[in-house]
N, C-alpha and C positions, 0 to 999 in steps of 0.2 A: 504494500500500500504506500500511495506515496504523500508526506504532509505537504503541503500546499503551506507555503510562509504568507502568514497576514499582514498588510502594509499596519503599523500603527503609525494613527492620523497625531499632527502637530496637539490637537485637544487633548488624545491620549495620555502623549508624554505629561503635558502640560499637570493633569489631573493625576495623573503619578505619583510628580513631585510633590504637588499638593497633598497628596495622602501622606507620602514620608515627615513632609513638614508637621505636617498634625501628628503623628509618631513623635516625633520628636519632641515637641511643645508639649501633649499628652505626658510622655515620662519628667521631664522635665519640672511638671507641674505637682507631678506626684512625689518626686524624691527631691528636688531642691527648693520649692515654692517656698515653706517655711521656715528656713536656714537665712532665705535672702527677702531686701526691702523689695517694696513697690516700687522704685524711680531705678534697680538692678532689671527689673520685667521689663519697663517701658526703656531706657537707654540702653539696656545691652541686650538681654536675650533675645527681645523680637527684632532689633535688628539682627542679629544676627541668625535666628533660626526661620526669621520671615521673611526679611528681605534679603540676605545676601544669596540663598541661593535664587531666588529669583533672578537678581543683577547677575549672577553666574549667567545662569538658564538663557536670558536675553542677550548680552554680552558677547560669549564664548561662544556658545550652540548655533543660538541662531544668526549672532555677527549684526546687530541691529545696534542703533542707540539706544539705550536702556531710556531715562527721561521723555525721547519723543514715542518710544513703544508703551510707555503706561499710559500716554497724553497728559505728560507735565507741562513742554510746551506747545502751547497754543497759541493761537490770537485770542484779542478780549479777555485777557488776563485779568484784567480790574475789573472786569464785570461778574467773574465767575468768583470774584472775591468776594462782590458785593452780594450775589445771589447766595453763596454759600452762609455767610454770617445772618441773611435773613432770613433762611431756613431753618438754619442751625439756632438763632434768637427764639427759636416758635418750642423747641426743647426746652431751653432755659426759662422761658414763660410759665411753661406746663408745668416746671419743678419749682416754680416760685409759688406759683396760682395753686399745688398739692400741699406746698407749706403751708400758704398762709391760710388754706381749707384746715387743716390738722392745729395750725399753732396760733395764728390770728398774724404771725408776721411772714414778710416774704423774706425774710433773711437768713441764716443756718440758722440749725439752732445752737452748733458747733461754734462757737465768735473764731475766726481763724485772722490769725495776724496776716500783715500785707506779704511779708513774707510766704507763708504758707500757702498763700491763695496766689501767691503767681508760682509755685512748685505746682498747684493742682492743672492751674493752665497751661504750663508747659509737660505737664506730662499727660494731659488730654489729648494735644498737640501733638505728642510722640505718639503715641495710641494709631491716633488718625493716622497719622502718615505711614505708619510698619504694616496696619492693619487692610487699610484701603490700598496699598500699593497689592501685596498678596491677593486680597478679593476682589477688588475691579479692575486694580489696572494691569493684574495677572488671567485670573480664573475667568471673570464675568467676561473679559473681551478676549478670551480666546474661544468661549463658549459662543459668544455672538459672531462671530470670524465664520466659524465654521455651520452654524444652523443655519444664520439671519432669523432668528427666530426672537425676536425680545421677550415673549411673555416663558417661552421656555430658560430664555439662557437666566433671567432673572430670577425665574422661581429655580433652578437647578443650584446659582449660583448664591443664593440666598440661604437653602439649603445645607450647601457646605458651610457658609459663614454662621449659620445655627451650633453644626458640629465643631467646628475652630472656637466656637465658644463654651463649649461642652466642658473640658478638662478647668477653664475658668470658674465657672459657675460653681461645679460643684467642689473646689478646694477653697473656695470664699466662704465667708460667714453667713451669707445670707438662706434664707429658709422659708418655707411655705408662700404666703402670698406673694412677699416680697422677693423671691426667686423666680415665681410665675410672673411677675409682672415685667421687672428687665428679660427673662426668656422672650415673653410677647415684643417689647419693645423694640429685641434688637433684630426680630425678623421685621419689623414693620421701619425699621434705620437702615436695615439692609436694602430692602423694595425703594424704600425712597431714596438711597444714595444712587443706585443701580440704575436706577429712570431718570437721573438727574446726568450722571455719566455718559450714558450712551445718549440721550438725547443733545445733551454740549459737548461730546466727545474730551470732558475736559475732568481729571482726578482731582483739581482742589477743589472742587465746589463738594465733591465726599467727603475728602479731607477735613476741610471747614466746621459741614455739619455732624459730623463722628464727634469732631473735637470739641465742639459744643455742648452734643447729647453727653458726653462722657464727664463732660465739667457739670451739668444738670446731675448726673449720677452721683459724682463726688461732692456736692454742694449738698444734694436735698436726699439723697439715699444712705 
């Protein structure tokens, strides 16, 4: 009998690595998550378990420009900047408007020095950028490359960004409703970064609103 070799498509490979990375992040999360800080997750691991092999993958493999293959640059830069911060503001709304429904104010209830509150913004900032580079301007548009299908590549690739949050979730503190509700959140952050992306062909305006949603997180969760 003879095997017949199967071509694997560019998605394939793509969705590979993607599984190894979740491997990787998965262990990672389970034997060193408690050893190390929060701003060691956001400045060193996911870059380096999230984006570097991507920039490898881009780079090496396929000999492309890494920045113009995520759509870093664009045209209408200032606009997707603006667009991002207003969308990403409707987040920060929501977690003000749940506060002050619970507390009577819109402010933490945590008082965080000035200090403290621009570590939260810069490391929402990181989030966004390791986070969305991997799921949209890796996964979601190599999914869309190869369907042209938007309602598929988004619901597939919103999917995976559920499971890359998996090994998070559940090594965090959080429990019952407040676990189900960032679970819902981050699949309905994923649908709306992912329609925002391929519609402006452009990753800061995800970037933006991730790093928004995730400063609403650390502020009022």
């Amino acid at each position: 009998m003879i095997l017949m070799k199967t071509q694997v498509t560019a998605t394939q490979r793509a969705l590979n690595l993607w599984a190894i990375v979740l491997i990787v992040w998965a262990l990672y999360r389970s034997y060193f998550k408690t050893d190390l800080p929060v701003w060691f997750d956001e400045f060193v691991a996911k870059p380096v378990v999230f984006v570097l092999p991507i920039y490898w993958y881009i780079t090496y493999l396929e000999k492309k420009s890494f920045f113009s293959e995520i759509w870093l640059l664009r045209k209408n830069f200032s606009n997707n900047v603006f667009i991002g911060l207003g969308v990403g503001a409707v987040f920060i709304f929501s977690g003000a408007l749940g506060n002050y429904i619970l507390t009577k104010s819109i402010f933490p209830a945590n008082n965080l020095a000035t200090e403290a509150i621009m570590m939260v913004i810069l490391t929402a900032l990181a989030t966004g950028i390791t986070e969305e580079i991997l799921s949209r301007g890796f996964v979601l548009k190599k999914l869309y490359q190869e369907s042209k299908n938007i309602y598929s590549s988004i619901f597939l690739s919103s999917v995976l960004f559920f499971f890359l949050h998996v090994p998070i979730l559940f090594t965090s503190h959080m429990f019952g409703a407040s676990l189900l509700r960032v679970m819902l959140a981050d699949v309905v952050l994923s649908v709306t970064v992912s329609i925002f992306y391929l519609d402006r062909k452009s990753i800061v305006i995800p970037i933006l609103i991730h790093a928004l949603y995730n400063i609403s997180l650390m502020l009022y969760m």
